[in-house]
C-alpha positions in Angstrom: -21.1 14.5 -16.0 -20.0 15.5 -19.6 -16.9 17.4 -20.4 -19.3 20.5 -21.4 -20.8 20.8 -18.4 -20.7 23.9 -16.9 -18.6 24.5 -13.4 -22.2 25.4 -11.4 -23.2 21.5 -12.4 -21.0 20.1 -9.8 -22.5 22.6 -6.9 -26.1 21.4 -8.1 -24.6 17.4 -8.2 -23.7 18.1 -4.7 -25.6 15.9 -1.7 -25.6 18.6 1.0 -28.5 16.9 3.4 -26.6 13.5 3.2 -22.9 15.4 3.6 -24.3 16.8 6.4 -26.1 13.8 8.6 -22.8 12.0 8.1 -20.5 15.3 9.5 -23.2 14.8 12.4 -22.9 11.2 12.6 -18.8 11.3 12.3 -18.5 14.0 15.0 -20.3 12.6 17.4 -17.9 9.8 17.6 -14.9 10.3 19.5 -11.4 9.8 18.0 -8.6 12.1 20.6 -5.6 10.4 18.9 -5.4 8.0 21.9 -9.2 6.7 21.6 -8.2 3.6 20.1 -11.7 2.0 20.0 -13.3 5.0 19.0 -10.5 5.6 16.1 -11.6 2.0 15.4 -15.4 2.5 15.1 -14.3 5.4 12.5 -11.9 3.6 10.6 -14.9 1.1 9.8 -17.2 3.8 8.7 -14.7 5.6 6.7 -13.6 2.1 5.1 -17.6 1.7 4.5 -18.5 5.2 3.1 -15.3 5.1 0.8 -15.8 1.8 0.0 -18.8 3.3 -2.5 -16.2 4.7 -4.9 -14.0 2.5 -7.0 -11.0 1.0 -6.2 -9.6 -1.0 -2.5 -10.1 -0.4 1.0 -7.5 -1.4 3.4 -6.8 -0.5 6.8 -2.8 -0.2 7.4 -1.4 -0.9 10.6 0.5 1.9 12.2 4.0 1.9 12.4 6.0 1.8 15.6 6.2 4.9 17.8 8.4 5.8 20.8 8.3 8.3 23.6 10.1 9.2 26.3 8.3 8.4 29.9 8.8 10.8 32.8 11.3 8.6 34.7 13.5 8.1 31.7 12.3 5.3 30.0 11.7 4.8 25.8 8.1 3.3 25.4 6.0 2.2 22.6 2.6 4.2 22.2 -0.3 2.2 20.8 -1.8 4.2 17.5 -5.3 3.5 15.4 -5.0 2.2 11.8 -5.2 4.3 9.2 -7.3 3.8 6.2 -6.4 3.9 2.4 -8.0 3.9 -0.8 -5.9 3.2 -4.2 -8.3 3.9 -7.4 -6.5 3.2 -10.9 -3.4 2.0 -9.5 -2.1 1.8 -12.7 -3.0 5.2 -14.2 -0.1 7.5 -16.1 -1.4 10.1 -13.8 -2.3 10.0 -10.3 -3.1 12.3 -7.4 -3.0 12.0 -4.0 -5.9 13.3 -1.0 -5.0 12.7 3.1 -7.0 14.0 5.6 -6.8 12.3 9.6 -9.7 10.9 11.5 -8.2 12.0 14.7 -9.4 15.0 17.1 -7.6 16.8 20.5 -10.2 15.7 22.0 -9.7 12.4 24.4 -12.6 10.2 25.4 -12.9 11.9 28.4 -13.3 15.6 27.5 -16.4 17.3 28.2 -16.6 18.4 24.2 -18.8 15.3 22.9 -22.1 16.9 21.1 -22.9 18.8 18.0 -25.1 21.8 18.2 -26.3 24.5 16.0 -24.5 27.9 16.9 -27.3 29.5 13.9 -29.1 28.7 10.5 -25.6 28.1 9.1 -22.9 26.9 11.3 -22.9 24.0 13.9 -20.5 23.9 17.0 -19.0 20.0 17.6 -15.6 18.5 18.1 -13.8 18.0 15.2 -16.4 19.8 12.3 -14.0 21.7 11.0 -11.0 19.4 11.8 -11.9 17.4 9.9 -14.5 15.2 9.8 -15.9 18.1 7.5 -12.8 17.7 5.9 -13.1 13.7 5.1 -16.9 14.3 4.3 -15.4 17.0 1.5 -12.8 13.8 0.0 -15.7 11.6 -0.3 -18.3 13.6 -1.9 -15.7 15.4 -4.2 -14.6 12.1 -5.3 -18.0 10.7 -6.1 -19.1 13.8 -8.0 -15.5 13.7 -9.9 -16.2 9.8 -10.7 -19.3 11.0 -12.6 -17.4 12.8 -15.1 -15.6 11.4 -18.2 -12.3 12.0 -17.3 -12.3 10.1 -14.1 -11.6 7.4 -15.8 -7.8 8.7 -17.2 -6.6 9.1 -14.2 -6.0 7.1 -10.9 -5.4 8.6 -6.9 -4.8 7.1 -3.3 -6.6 8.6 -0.4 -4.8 8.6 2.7 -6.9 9.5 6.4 -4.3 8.6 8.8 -5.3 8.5 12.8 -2.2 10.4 13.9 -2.4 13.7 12.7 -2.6 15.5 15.8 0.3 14.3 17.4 2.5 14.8 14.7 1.8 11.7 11.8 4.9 10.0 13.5 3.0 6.0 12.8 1.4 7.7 9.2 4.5 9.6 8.1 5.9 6.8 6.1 2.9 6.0 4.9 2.2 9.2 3.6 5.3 9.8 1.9 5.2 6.5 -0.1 1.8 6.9 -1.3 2.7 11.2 -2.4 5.9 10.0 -4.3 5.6 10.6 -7.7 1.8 12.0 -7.7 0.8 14.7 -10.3 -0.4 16.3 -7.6 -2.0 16.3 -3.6 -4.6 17.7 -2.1 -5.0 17.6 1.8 -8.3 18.6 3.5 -7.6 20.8 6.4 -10.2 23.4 7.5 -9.5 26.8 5.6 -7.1 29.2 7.0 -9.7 31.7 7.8 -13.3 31.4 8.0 -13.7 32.9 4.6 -12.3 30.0 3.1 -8.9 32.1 2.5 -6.5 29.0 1.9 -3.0 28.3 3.8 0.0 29.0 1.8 3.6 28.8 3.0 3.9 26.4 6.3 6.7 26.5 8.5 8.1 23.2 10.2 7.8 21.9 13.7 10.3 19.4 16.0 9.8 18.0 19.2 12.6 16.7 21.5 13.1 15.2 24.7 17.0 15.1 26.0 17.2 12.9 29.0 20.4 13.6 31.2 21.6 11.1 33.6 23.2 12.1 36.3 24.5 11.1 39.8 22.6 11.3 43.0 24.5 12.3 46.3 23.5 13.3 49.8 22.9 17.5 49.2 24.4 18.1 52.6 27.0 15.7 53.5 29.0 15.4 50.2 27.2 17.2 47.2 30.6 17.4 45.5 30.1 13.4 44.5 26.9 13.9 42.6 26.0 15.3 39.4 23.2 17.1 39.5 21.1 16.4 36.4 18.8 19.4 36.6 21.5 22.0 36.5 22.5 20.3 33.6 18.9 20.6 32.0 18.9 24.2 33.0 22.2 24.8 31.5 20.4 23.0 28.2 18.0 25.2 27.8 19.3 28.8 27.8 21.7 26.9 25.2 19.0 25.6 23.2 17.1 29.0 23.3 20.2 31.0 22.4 20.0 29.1 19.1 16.7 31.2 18.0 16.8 33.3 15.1 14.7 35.1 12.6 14.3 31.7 10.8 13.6 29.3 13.8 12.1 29.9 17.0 13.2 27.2 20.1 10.4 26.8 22.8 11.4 24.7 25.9 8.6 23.6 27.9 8.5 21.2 29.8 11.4 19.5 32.4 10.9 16.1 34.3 13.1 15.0 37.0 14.4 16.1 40.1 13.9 14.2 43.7 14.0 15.3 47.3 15.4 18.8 48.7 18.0 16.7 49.8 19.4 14.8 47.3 21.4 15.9 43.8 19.2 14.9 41.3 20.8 11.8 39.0 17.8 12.6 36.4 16.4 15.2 34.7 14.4 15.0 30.9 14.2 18.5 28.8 10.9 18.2 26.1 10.9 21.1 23.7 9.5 22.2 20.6 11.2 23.8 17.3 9.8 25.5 14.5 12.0 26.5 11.8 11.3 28.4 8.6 13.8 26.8 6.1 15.3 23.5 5.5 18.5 25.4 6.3 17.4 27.0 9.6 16.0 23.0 10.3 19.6 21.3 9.0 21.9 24.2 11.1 19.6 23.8 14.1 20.5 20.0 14.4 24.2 20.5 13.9 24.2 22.9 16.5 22.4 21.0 19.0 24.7 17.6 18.6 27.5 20.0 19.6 25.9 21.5 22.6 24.9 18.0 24.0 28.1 17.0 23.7 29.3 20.0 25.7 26.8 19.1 28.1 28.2 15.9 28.5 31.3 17.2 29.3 30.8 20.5 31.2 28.7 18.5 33.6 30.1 15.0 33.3 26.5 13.6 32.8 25.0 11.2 30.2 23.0 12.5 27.5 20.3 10.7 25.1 18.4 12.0 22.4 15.1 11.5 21.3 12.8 12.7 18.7 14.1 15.4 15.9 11.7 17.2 12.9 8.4 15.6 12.1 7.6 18.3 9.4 9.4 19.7 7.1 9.5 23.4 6.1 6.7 24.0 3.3 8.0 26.6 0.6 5.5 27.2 -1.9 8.0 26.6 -5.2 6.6 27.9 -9.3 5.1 24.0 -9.6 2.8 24.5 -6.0 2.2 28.2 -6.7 0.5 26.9 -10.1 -1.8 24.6 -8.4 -2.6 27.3 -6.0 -3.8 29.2 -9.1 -5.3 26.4 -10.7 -7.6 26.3 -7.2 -8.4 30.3 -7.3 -9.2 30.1 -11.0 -11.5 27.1 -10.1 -13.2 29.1 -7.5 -13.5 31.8 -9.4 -15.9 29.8 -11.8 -17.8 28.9 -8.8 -18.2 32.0 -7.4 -15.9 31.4 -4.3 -13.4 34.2 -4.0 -10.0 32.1 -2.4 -6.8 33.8 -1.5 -4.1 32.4 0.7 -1.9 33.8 3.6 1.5 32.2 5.4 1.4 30.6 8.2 2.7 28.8 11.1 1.1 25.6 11.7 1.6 22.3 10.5 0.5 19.9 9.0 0.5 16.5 6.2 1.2 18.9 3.5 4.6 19.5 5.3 5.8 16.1 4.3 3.6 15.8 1.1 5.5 18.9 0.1 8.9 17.2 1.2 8.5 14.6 -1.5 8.4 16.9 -4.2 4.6 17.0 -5.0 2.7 20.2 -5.1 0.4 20.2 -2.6 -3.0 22.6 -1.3 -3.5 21.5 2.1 -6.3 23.7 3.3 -9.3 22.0 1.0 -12.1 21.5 3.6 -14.6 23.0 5.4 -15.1 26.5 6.4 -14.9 26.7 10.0 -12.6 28.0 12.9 -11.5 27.9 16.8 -10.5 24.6 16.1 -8.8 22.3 18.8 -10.9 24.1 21.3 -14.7 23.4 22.6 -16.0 26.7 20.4 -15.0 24.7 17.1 -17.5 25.6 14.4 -18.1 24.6 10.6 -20.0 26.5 8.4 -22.5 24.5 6.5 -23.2 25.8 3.1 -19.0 25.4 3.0 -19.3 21.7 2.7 -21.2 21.9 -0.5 -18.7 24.8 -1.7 -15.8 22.9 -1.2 -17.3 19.5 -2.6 -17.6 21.1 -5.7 -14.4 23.0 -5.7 -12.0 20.3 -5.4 -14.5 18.0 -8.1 -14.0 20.9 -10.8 -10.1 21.2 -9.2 -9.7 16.7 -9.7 -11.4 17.6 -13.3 -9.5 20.4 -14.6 -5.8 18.4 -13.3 -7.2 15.2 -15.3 -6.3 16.6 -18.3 -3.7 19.0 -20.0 -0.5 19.8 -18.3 -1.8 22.7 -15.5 1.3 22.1 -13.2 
C-alpha cells in the first residue's frame, strides 16, 4: 500500500469472509485455560496462520505456577504454551501486540457452538474474547505489511494461554517482550459494544493464607487445641477493615474445618484485592504482613502466604493518553467514532503498562456479555478494527506521535 493512500484503502484491503470462517473455525475449538489439548490444537493454528507474516514462530513453554490445594498443600498447575512472533528483531523501533487464546470455558461446559444471534452478530464462546481479538492481530498485521513503512519498523506478538486466570506462566514473558517497545497494543474486546475503548484499569490480587493449627477433642479438652478457623475468621474482618476508597478487599472463599467435634488444626482464607493505585497496592501489603503476624500470635497458629498482585494498577500517564488520541484521530478518518471510559477489570495491559510502555488494550472486536454463554461479536466490527489498528501500526511507523 503506498504512503498516499488514503485511510478508507485499508477497510477495502480488508478480508472480511476469510476473517470470519477463521473466528468460526477458532471458536469452535475449546481452550478453558485448563484444556491443555485443546490450547494445544490452537497454539498450532495460531503458529500456522501467523506464520504467513514475516518473521519466527515459536511456541514458549509456560513458566512454573503454584496453587494452594484445599487441604494445605502448594501444587504445580500444568499451563498451554504460548505462542510468539518477533518480526525485525533488530528494528530502531518496535511495538508490541498480546492477545490470549484461552476462554472461561472448560472442556466440559455446555457453551461449545457458534450461532447467528442476526444478519450482524454471532453468539459463540470466546468471539469477542478473543479469538475475534487474535483474528484482528493477524489481519491488521498483514494489511500493515503491505505498506511501505512496514519495513522501518519491527514488533513481537504475544497470545499467551493464561489470560483468564491471571497471566501468572505468561507474565514474565510478557514483560520482557513490552520492555522498551515504542509502543503496545492488546486486543481485548471493546469496552462497550460501540467500540468505546477501556481507559484507566485498576489492579487485581489474589491470596490464599493457610493457618495451621492444633486439633483437640471439642469436648474433653478444647483448651489444648488451636482452632484454625477462628483464626481465619479473625483474618478476614481484619483483611476487610483494610478497604478504602482506593482498594476494595473481597474474601471469598475458606477451606478447612473437620468434625463438630474436633478443633480444627486447618483452615485456608482465598481472597481477592483490587486496588486503584500503586500506593493503595504497596500500603495494602504492608499492612497485611503485620496482621498475619498478629495472627500468628493472637492465636498461636502458623501462618503461610501465598500469591500477592498479578496486575498492576493502570494509570493512563501524558505518553498513553497520546496514543489513546493517536487511536481516536485514526478512527476518526475511518469513520469509527471511539471514546474511552475507566474501568475495573483487568487485564495484559496492566503489566504492559507496568513496564513503562503506553499501551491501548481494548483493540478487538465489538462484542459483549463476555465470560458468559450470551457472548456475542459483532461482525462488521472485525473489518473495522482490522483496519483501525493497520492505519494506527502505520501512522506510529513514522514521526514521533508519542
Amino acid at each position: 500500500m503506498k504512503p498516499d493512500s488514503p485511510p478508507q484503502a485499508f477497510l477495502e484491503a480488508v478480508d472480511a469472509d476469510t476473517m470470519l470462517r477463521e473466528v468460526q473455525e477458532w471458536a469452535a475449538i475449546n481452550t478453558g485455560t485448563g484444556n491443555l489439548d485443546g490450547l494445544a490444537t490452537m497454539a498450532s493454528k495460531l503458529a500456522d496462520a501467523f506464520s504467513q507474516l514475516p518473521g519466527e514462530v515459536e511456541l514458549v513453554e509456560p513458566a512454573t505456577v503454584t496453587a494452594i490445594s484445599p487441604e494445605g498443600r502448594e501444587f504445580e498447575k500444568p499451563h498451554g504454551r504460548h505462542m510468539v512472533l518477533r518480526v525485525r528483531p533488530d528494528a530502531e523501533r518496535r511495538f508490541v501486540l498480546t492477545g490470549h487464546m484461552d476462554t472461561v470455558f472448560p472442556a466440559d461446559h455446555p457453551f461449545q457452538d457458534v450461532s447467528w444471534l442476526d444478519d450482524t452478530t454471532i453468539n459463540g464462546p470466546g468471539t469477542a474474547d478473543m479469538k475475534g481479538g487474535l483474528d484482528v492481530i493477524l489481519h491488521a498485521l498483514k494489511l500493515f505489511e503491505s505498506t511501505t513503512d512496514a519495513a522501518r519498523v519491527g514488533y513481537d506478538v504475544m497470545v499467551n494461554a493464561d489470560e483468564e486466570t491471571g497471566s501468572l506462566a505468561s507474565r514474565g514473558l510478557i514483560e520482557e517482550l513490552a520492555r522498551g517497545k515504542y509502543a503496545a497494543l492488546t486486543y481485548e474486546p471493546s469496552a462497550l459494544p460501540d467500540g468505546t475503548l477501556a481507559h484507566a484499569r485498576g489492579g487485581t490480587g489474589n491470596y490464599s493464607i493457610t493457618i495451621t493449627g492444633k486439633s483437640a477433642h471439642a469436648g474433653r479438652n478444647p483448651q489444648d487445641g488451636r482452632n484454625a478457623i477462628v483464626a481465619a475468621s479473625d483474618l478476614v474482618l481484619r483483611v476487610k477493615s483494610l478497604e478504602a476508597d482506593d482498594i476494595t478487599v473481597n474474601p471469598a472463599k475458606i477451606d478447612g474445618g473437620a468434625a463438630n467435634n474436633v478443633v480444627p488444626d486447618l483452615a485456608i482464607l482465598r481472597f481477592n484485592i483490587r486496588p486503584k493505585s500503586t500506593d493503595a497496592m504497596n500500603r495494602f501489603d504492608g499492612e497485611l504482613d503485620a496482621i498475619l503476624r498478629l495472627i500468628e500470635t493472637e492465636h498461636e497458629v502458623g501462618v503461610h502466604r501465598h500469591g500477592g498482585v498479578t496486575r498492576p494498577p493502570k494509570p493512563v500517564d501524558a505518553k498513553a493518553q497520546r496514543l489513546f488520541d493517536l487511536v481516536k484521530a485514526c478512527g476518526a478518518e475511518l469513520g469509527q467514532n471511539i471514546g474511552w471510559k475507566p474501568t475495573g477489570g483487568v487485564c495484559d495491559g496492566n503489566n504492559i503498562a507496568a513496564t513503562g510502555v503506553p499501551v491501548v488494550d481494548t483493540m478487538g472486536v465489538r462484542g459483549g456479555a463476555i465470560h458468559s454463554p450470551d457472548e456475542f461479536m459483532i461482525v462488521p466490527s472485525l473489518r473495522e478494527r482490522a483496519a483501525l489498528s493497520a492505519l494506527v501500526l502505520t501512522k506510529l511507523s513514522t514521526g514521533d506521535h508519542l
